[in-house]
N, C-alpha and C positions, 0 to 999 in steps of 0.2 A: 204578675208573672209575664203578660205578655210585651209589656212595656220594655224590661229586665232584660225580655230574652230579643227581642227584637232590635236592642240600643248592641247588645253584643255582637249579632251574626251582622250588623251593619258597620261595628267598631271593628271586626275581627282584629286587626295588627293591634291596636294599645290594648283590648282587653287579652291578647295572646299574650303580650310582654307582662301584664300583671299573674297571670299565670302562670309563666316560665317563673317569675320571681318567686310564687309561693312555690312552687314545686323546687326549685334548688334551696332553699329554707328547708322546706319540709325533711326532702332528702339529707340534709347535714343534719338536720335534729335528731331525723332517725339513724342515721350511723352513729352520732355520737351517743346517742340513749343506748342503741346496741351495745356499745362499745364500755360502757360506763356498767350496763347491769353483767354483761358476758363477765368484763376484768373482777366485779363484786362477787360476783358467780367464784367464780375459782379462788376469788380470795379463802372462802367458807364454803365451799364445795363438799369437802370429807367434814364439815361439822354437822352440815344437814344430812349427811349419808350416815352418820353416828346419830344421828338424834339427839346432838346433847343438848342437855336441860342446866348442867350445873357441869363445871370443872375445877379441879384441887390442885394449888400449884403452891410453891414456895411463898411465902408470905413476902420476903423481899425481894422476887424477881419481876417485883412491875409489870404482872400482869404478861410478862413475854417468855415463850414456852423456853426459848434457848437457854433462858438463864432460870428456871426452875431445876431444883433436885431434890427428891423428897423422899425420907430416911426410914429406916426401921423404926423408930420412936417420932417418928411424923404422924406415921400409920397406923401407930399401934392401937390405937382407938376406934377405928376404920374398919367396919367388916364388910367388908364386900359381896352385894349380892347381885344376883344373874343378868342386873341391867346398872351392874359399873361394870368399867375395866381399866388397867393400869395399861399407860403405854411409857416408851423412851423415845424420844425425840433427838435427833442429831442432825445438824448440815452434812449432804455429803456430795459429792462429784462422782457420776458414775460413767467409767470411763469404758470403752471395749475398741478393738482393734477392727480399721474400717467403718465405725459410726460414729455418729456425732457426739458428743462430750455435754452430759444433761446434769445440771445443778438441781440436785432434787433433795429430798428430805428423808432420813431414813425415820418410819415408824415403825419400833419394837414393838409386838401385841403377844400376849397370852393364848394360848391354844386354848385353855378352857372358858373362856370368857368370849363376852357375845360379838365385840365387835371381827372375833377372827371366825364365828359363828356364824353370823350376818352379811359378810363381805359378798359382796356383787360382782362375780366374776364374770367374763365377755369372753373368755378362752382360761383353755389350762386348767388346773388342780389347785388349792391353796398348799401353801410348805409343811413339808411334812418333819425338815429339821433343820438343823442351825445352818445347813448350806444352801441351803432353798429360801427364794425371796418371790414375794411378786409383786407385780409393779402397777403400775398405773399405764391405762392404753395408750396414752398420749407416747410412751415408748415406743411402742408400734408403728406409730406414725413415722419417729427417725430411722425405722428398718430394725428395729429389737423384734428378736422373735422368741416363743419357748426355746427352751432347750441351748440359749447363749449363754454364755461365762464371762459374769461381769464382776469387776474391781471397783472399790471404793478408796476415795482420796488416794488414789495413788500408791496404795498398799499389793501385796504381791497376792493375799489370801482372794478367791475366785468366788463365785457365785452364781447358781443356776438360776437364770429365770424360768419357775413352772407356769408362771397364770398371768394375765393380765385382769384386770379389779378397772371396772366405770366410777366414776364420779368421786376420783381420791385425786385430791388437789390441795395444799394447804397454801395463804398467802404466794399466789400464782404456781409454784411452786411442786411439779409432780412427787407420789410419794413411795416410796419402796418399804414394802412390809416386810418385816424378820422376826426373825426369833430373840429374846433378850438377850443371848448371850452375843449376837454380833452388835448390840447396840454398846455394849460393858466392852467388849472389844477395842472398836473404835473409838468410844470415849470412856480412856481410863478414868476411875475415879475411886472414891472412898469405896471400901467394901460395906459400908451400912449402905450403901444406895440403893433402894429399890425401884426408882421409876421418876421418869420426867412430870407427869400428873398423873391424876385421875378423873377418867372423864366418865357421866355418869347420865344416865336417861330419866333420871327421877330428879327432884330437888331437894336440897341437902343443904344442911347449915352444920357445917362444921369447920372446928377450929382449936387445933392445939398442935403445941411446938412451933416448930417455922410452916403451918401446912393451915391452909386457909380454901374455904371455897369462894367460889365467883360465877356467877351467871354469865350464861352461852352470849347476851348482849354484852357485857363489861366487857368479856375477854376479844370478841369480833371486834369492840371500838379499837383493844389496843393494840393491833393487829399492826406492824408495822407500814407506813401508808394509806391504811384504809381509808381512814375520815379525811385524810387531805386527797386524796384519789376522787372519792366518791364528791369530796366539796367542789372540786375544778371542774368536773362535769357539770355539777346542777346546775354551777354560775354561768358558764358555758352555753347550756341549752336556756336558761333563763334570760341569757344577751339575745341569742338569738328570736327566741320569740319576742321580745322588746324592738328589735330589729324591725320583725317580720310586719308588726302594729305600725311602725312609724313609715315602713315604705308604703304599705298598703293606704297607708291616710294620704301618703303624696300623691301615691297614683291616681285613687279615687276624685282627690283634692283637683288636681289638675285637670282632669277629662272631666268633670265636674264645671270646672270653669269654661272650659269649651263648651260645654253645652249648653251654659245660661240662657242664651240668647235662642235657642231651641226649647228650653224651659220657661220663658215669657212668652213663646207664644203660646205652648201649651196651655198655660195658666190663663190666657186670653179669651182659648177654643173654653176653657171653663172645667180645664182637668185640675183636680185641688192638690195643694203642695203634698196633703198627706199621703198621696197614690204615688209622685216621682219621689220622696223620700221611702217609700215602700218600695221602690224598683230600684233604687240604690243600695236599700240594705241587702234586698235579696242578691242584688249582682254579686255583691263581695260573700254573700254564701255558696252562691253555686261557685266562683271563682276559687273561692277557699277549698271548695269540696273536691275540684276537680285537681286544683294543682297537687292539693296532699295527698289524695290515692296514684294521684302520679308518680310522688314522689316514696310511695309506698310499694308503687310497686317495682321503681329504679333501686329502690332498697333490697326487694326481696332477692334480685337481680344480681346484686353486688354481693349479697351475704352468699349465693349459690357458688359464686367466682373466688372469692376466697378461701384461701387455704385453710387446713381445718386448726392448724396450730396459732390460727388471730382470733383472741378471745370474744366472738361478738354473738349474742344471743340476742333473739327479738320475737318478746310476748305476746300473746293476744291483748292483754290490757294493755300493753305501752302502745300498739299500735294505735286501737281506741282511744287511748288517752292524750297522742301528739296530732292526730288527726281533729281529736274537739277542740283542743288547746288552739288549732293552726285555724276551725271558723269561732272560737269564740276572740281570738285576736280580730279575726278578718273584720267581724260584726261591730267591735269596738273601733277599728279604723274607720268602717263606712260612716261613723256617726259624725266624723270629722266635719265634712261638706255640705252635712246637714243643714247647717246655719244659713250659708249662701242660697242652698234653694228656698227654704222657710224665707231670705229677704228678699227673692227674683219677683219687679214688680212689671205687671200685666200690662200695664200703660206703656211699657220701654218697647213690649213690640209692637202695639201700634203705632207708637212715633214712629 
């Protein structure tokens, strides 16, 4: 240790620059982990606020909610108990005069059934009738308040916002809750239609007509972009910590060879290789320790700064988990240089 610490406060400038390196590494892996679990977050936001275990959707709509529709003789086998509930799902544009123009999702829900039961309001009342909607807070944020009269796709019928509801997000996506008859509104269709699926807190195997169930995993894979979304991230932070190993071998590597000939004397005085290999590895831990809280805490920094509408969320295990990832890289680079002190021979500095 005191080897270690004493080659640094004597190194200061190269072991400062090895440090500024992990620390801007560190800091891009944590924005981009942020960034990666925030955007996953809201992809399946309102599935974990639903609780669901199982969902019921058209048999041949691929797994994608837009293209499910499921009939009176879908269901007829279906009895519904206090932890299903039927919703309708639609794209919609929700437009109001003097605010921003938000692509959001309309979800139809049942007043007696649990997820209109259960919803997690932050303001306002839930709808009491077909003219009444409530929304997602993320509204709020563009200037939606209670009590506005908002339009869908362009259409002239109005609509009170009473409430705003936390954590309803589907595939980025904010959600506006109604009543079934404005979801049959907006998207005309068969009069057998009773409902886009059925989502359900229990698990369920059922399957008849065009109506099949599927687990809350199958249906999040097929989410459109998720698993290519979530793929470009991991490869992403996975370059980077591959990055972060191969500069820390250079850095080490080179200050390393500077000091050979400081290392053969050592070896002379009768200090053994296993002590300067032992003050090498620890360098690159306290090194590693200090640039990633660094760059953790330029992280918490940057997520304070940002607006609230950039999806970036950042865990206690992610932090834990980029911070060991960032010395157990460091640990595997010091081992680089290793070899060169193991060969530094004692006779070189007495010549």
């Amino acid at each position: 240790m005191f080897l270690a610490l004493k080659e640094i406060r004597y190194e200061k400038v190269r072991y400062g620059l090895i440090t500024c390196i992990i620390l801007l590494i560190s800091y891009l892996i944590f924005i981009l982990s942020a960034l990666a679990f925030g955007l996953a977050n809201e992809n399946t936001q309102v599935i974990k606020e639903w609780q669901m275990q199982t969902i019921i959707l058209n048999d041949n709509s691929n797994l994608n909610l837009n293209q499910s529709i499921l009939t009176k003789q879908d269901l007829e086998k279906n009895k519904l108990t206090k932890q299903d509930a039927s919703i309708g799902q639609v794209p919609i544009v929700v437009k109001k005069s003097h605010r921003k123009t938000v692509s959001s999702q309309l979800i139809a829900i049942n007043r007696e059934q649990y997820i209109f039961k259960t919803m997690s309001l932050v303001a306002g009342r839930k709808f009491n009738n077909k003219h009444e909607v409530v929304v997602d807070s993320l509204f709020n944020q563009y200037g939606y308040q209670i009590g506005n009269k908002i339009k869908f796709n362009g259409k002239n019928d109005s609509y009170k916002i009473v409430g705003f509801v936390k954590n309803a997000k589907l595939n980025i996506a904010p959600l506006v809750y109604g009543d079934f008859s404005l979801w049959k509104k907006i998207r005309p269709m068969a009069p057998a239609a009773q409902a886009t699926a059925i989502v359900s807190q229990r698990k369920l195997n059922y399957h008849h007509k065009q109506a099949k169930n599927y687990s809350t995993k199958q249906f999040v894979l097929k989410l459109p972009g998720y698993v290519a979304q979530n793929t470009t991230f991991e490869m992403m932070i996975t370059f980077l910590f591959i990055i972060s190993l191969i500069t820390i071998a250079i850095f080490l590597y080179i200050v390393t060879m500077h000091k050979l000939p400081s290392y053969a004397v050592l070896r002379a005085q009768g200090v053994s290789a296993k002590m300067l290999v032992k003050a090498t590895v620890l360098q690159s831990f306290l090194l590693s320790i200090v640039g990633s809280m660094l760059g953790l805490i330029f992280t918490l920094l940057t997520l304070k700064a940002m607006p609230i509408t950039v999806p970036m969320y950042l865990s206690s295990w992610m932090m834990v988990s980029v911070i060991l990832g960032m010395i157990v890289v460091g640990l595997v680079g010091s081992l680089i240089p290793v070899r060169s002190i193991l060969k530094v021979d004692p006779a070189s500095a007495i010549n």
